[in-house]
C-alpha positions in Angstrom: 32.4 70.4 115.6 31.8 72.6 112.6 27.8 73.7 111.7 26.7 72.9 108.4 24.0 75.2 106.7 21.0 72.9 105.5 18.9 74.4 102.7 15.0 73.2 102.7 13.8 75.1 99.8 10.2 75.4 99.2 9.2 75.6 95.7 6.3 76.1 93.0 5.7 75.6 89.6 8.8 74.7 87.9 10.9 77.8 88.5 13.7 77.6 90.8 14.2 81.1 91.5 14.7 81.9 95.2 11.8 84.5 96.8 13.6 85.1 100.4 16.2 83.5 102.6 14.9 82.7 106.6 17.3 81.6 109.0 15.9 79.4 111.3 16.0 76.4 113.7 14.7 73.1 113.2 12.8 73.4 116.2 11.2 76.3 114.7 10.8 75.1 111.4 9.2 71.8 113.0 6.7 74.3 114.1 5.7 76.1 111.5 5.2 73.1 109.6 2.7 71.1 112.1 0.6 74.1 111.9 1.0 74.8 108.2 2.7 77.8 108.5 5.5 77.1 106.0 5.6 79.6 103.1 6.3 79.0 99.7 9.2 79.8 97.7 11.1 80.8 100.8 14.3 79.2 101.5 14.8 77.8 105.1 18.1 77.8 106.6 18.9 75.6 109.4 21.2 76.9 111.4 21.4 74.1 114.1 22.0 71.0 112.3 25.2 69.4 113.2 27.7 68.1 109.6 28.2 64.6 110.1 32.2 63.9 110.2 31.8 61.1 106.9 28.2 59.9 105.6 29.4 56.8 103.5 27.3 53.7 102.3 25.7 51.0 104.4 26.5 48.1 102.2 26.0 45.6 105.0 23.1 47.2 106.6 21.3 47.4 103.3 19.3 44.9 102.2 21.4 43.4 99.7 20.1 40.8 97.0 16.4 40.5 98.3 14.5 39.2 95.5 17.3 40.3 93.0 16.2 43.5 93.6 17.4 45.2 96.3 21.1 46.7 94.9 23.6 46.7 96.6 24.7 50.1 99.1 28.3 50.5 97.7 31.1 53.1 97.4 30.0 53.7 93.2 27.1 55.4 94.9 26.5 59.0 95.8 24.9 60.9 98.5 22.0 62.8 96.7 21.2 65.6 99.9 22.8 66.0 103.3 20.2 65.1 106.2 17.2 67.3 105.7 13.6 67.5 105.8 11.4 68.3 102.4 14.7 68.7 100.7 15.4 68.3 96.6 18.9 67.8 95.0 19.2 69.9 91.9 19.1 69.1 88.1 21.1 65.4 87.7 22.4 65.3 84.3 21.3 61.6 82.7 23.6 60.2 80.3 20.4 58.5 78.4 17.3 59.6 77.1 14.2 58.7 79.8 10.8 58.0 78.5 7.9 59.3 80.4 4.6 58.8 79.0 6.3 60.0 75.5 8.0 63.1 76.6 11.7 62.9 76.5 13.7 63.6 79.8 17.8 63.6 80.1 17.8 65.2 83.8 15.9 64.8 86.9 15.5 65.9 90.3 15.4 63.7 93.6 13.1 65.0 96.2 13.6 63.9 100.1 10.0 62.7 100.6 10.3 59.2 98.4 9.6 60.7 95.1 11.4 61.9 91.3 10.3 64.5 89.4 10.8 66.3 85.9 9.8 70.3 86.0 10.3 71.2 89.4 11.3 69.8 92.9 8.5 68.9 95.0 8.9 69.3 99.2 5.1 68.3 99.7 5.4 65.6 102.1 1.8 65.0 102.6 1.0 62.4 99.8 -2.6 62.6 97.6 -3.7 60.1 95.9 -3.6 59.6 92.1 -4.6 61.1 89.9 -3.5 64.6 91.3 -2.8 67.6 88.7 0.2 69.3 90.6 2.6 66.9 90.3 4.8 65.6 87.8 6.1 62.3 89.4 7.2 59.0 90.0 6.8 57.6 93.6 8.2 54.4 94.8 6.9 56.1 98.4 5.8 59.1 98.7 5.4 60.1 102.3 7.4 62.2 104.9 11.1 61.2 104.8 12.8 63.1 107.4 17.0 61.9 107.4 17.4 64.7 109.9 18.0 62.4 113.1 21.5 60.5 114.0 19.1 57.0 112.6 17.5 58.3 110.3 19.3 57.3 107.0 20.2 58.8 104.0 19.5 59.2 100.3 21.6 57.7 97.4 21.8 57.7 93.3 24.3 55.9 91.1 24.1 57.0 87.4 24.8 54.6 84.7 25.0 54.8 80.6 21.5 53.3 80.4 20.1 53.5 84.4 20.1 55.8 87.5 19.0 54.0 90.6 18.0 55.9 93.9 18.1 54.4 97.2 16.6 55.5 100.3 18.8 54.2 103.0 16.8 52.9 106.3 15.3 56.4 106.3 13.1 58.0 109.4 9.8 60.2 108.9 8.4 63.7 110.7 9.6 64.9 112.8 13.2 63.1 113.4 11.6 60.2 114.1 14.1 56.8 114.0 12.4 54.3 115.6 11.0 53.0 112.3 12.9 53.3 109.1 12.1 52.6 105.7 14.2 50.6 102.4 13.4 51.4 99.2 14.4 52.0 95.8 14.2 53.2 92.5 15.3 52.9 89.0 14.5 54.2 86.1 16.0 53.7 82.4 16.1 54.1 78.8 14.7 50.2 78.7 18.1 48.7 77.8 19.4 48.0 81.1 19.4 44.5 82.5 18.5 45.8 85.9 14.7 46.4 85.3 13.3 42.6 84.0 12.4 42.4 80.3 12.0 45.7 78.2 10.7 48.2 81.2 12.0 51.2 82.0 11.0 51.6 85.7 11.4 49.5 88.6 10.1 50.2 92.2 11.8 47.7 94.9 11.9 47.6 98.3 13.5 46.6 101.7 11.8 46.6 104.9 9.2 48.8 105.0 8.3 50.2 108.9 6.4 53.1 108.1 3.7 55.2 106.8 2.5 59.2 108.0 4.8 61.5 109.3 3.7 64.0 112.4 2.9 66.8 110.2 0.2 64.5 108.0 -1.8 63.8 111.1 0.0 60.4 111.5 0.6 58.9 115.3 4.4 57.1 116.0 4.7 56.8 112.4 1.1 55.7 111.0 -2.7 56.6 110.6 -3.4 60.4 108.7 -2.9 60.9 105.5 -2.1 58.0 103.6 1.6 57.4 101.7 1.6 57.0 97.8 2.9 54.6 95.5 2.4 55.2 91.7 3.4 57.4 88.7 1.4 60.8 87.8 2.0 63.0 85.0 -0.1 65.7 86.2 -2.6 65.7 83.1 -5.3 63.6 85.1 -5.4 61.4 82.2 -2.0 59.1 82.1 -1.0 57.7 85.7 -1.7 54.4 87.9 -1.5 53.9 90.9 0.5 50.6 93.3 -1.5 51.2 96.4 -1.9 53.9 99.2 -0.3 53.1 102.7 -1.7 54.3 106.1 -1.0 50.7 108.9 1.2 48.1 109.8 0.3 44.3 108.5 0.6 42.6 105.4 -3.3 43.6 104.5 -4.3 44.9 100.7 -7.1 44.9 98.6 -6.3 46.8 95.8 -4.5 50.0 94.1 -7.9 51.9 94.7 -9.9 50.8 97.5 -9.2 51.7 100.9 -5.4 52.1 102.1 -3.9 49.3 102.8 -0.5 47.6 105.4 2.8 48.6 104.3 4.0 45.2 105.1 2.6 44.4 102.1 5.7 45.6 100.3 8.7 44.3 102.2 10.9 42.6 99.7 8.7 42.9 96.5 9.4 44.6 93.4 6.9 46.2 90.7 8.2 46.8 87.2 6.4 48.2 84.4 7.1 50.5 81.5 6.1 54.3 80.9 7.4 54.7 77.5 5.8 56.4 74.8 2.5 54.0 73.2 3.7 51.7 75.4 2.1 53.5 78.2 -1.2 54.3 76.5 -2.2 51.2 78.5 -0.2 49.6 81.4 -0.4 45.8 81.7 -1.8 44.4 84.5 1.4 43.9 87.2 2.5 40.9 88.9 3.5 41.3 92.5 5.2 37.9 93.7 6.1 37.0 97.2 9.8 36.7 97.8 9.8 34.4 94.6 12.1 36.4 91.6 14.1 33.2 89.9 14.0 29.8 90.5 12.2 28.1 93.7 13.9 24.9 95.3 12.5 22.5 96.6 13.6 18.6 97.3 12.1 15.5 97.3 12.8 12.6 99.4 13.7 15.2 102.5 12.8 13.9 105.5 14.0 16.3 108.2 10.4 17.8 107.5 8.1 17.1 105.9 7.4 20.9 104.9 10.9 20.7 103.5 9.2 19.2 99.8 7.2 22.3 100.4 7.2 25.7 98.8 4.5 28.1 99.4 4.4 31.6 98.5 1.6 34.5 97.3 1.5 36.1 93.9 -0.6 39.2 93.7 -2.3 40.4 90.5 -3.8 43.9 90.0 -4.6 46.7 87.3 -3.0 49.2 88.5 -5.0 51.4 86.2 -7.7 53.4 87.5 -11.4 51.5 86.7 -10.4 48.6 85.0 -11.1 45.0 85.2 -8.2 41.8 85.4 -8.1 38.1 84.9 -6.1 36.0 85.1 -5.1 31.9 84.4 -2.3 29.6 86.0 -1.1 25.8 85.5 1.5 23.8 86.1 3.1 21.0 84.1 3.3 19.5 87.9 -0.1 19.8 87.9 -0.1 17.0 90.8 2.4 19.4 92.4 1.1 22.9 92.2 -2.2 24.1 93.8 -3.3 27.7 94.7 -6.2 29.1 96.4 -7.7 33.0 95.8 -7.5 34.8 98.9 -8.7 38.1 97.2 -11.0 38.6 94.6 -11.8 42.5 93.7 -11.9 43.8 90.2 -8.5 45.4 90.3 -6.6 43.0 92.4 -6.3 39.0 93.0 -4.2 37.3 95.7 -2.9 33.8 95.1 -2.0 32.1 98.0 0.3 29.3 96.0 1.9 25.8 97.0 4.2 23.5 94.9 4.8 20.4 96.7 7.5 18.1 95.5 6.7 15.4 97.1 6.6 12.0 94.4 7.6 14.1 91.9 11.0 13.3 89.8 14.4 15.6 90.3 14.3 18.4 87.7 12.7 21.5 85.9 9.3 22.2 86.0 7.1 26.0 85.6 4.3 27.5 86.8 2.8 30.0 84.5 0.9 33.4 84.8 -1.0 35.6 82.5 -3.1 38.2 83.7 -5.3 40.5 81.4 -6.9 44.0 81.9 -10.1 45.2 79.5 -8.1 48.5 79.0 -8.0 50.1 75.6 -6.3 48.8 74.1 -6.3 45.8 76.0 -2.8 44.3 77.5 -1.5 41.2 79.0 1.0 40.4 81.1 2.8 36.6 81.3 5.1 35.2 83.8 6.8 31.6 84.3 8.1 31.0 87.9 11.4 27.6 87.5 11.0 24.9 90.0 13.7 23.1 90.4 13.2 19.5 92.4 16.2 18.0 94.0 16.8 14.9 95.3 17.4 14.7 98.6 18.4 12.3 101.9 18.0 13.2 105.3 22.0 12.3 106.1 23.3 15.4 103.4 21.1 18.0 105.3 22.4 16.9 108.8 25.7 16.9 108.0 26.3 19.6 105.5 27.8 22.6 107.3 27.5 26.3 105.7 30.6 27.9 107.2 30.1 30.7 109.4 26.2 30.3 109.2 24.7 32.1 112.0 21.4 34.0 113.6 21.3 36.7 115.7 19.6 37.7 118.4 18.1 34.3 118.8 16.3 34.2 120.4 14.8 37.5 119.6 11.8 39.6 119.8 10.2 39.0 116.0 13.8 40.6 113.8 16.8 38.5 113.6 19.5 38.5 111.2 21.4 35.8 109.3 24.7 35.8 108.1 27.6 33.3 106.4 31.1 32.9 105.2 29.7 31.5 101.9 27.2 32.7 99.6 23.6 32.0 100.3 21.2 31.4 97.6 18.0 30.4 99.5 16.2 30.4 102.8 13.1 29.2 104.4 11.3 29.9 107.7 9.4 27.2 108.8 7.0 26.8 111.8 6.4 23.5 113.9 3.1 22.7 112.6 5.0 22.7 109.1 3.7 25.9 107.6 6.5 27.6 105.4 6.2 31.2 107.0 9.0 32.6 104.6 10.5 31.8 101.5 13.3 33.6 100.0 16.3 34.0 97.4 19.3 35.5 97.7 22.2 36.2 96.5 24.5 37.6 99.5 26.0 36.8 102.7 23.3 38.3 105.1 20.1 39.1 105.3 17.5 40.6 107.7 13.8 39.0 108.9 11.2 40.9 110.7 8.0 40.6 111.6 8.1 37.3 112.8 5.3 35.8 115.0 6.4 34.3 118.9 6.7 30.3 118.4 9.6 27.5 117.4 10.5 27.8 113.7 13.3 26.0 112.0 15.7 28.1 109.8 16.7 26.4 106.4 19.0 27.7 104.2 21.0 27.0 101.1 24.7 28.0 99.9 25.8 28.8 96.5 27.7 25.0 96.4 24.3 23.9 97.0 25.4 22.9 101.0 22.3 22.5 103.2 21.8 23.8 107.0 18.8 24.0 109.1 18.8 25.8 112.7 16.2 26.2 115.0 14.6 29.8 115.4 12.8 31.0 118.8 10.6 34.4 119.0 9.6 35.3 122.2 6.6 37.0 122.9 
């Protein structure tokens, strides 16, 4: 099989010019970088990587539709670096004019380790926290993606008239590690594309999300060490916020600032926000919602389960903006409906465990609406209106409705299962025994992927696009 050359060029300031060429394998490149040994501005040749035959798109591996968010993998997409480690594409040409904190951008460069940046590529794969004066960035994850293994996913951009989007693909960390991958993705825009919600020109969105250190940052089988990134930095220590830092499994966090929290936390959420010239002067306060992007369903009159009325789901609410303060209100006109209950309280971050139950209520359209304030200067708000949509419902139509092909595999499994149809789901919920809606989620595909799922019984609703009803029963072993 024919040996490809891999370039991992290390980099500084915003020149590109080449100091001296090192041939070398990645055995010994591994080792120079664990003990810090890697010099800058030389360009390492790996002389021992094997070309892949074809690297093409994962369309049904990728998470597609989660949340709206989550694009999907397809051939219009193109692979931005061959497996590497600390690698950077070159210059991509934008068709559109980028805003970033009012400087004007119509190129970019993608860098390996879960970043984007303007003036220079970046192979730093230990993250720092914002705000950090080297770097010129924006970071749906910045930590140390390593594609490098057979599993260990790749990286991929599609360029529109308005939008690029960059996708990293089920990718492995330090050192050609596999066992844990990661989903995520950017886009950024001129703020006309319907991609990113309302007028913003950045979106941050992501898939699963396994892990968080790479060897080389001190982190053990993928976590611990120096903690992974998320944010946008200019590098003027004035204009940047940060999402959160990432260090541990869980669904934990308490805030963009205070001490790092689970990457859990992130599986199927997106941030949005916008960086564009005054409109940046201040970022609104951003609402992170859980699994929830459109409409929620419910239905009344369901008797299979009672927890079938019910829809329960978390909103999160921060500043993301160093030092400042939020608030926030919520109603209902269901108020007899809706209830929610704080589960944090910090200064830059609320969590809102949330419940609409539709039981009594009549079939239609009802809202629950957000707004969350910051005391920034000057200040900014941020408001949001989640649809419920009640239907009516009999026990007899979910029994015998069949959603052709509808199936879930392993099952049962270990905690990860996948589900998959003939027809086009819309909406799923996991619910245990006890009536507890574990998971609640749109969609807007045939398949879809759960993990982290605790052992026990759980019944496995979901809903078709011709509004057909099936519910199986789920078992996770210990």
């Amino acid at each position: 099989m024919k040996k490809l050359i891999y370039l991992c060029v290390m980099l500084a300031g915003a020149s590109f010019a080449q100091k001296n060429s090192l041939s070398i394998s990645t055995s010994e490149y591994d080792e120079l970088k664990k003990s810090g040994q890697l010099s800058t501005g030389t360009v390492y040749q790996f002389s021992d990587l094997v070309a892949p035959n074809k690297i093409k798109p994962n369309a049904a591996a990728n998470k597609n539709g989660m949340c709206g968010c989550m694009l999907t993998l397809d051939n219009s997409y193109t692979l931005a670096m061959s497996p590497n480690d600390d690698g950077s594409t070159n210059y991509i040409q934008l068709p559109f004019s980028f805003d970033f904190y009012g400087t004007q951008y119509d190129s970019v460069i993608i860098n390996n380790n879960g970043n984007i940046s303007f003036l220079a590529p970046y192979f730093e794969f230990t993250a720092n926290p914002f705000p950090d004066p080297g770097y010129n960035m924006i970071a749906p994850f910045w930590g140390d993606v390593d594609t490098r293994s057979a599993n260990g996913g790749s990286v991929w951009y599609k360029v529109t008239n308005d939008a690029m989007i960059v996708i990293w693909d089920h990718v492995g960390y330090f050192d050609m590690n596999d066992n844990l991958t990661n989903t995520f993705q950017l886009v950024i825009s001129n703020g006309q594309d319907t991609i990113i919600h309302g007028n913003n020109n950045i979106s941050f969105c992501y898939g699963d999300m396994q892990w968080t250190t790479g060897d080389a940052s001190s982190g053990v089988s993928g976590f611990g060490g120096f903690a992974a990134t998320v944010g946008v930095n200019i590098g003027n220590g004035v204009d940047f916020f940060q999402v959160g830092q990432f260090d541990a499994p869980g669904i934990g966090f308490d805030g963009p600032y205070a001490f790092p929290d689970q990457i859990d936390f992130l599986d199927d959420q997106e941030v949005y926000f916008d960086v564009a010239g005054m409109n940046a002067s201040n970022i609104p306060p951003l609402v992170i919602n859980s699994n929830i992007c459109d409409t929620i369903d419910v239905y009344t009159g369901d008797t299979l389960h009672k927890s079938m009325n019910l829809a329960q789901f978390a909103l999160s609410l921060m500043t993301p903006e160093f030092g400042q303060l939020i608030s926030y209100e919520i109603s209902s006109n269901a108020p007899t409906g809706f209830s929610y209950v704080e589960n944090v309280s910090n200064n830059d971050y609320i969590n809102l465990a949330c419940s609409f139950d539709a039981q009594g209520l009549q079939e239609g359209i009802y809202h629950i609406f957000i707004n969350a304030s910051d005391n920034g200067v000057p200040a900014e708000s941020i408001e949001m209106t989640i649809p419920v949509r009640v239907h009516q419902s009999q026990l007899a139509n979910i029994q015998t409705q069949v959603i052709a092909g509808l199936r879930v595999y392993p099952n049962p499994s270990n905690g990860a299962f996948s589900l998959s149809a003939n027809d086009e789901l819309t909406h799923i919920s996991l619910i245990s025994m006890n009536g507890s809606v574990v998971l609640e989620r749109s969609l807007t595909g045939f398949n879809t992927e759960i993990n982290h799922i605790a052992p026990g019984s759980y019944l496995l609703r979901a809903v078709d696009l011709n509004d057909a009803v099936q519910t199986l029963r789920v078992e996770v072993l210990p």
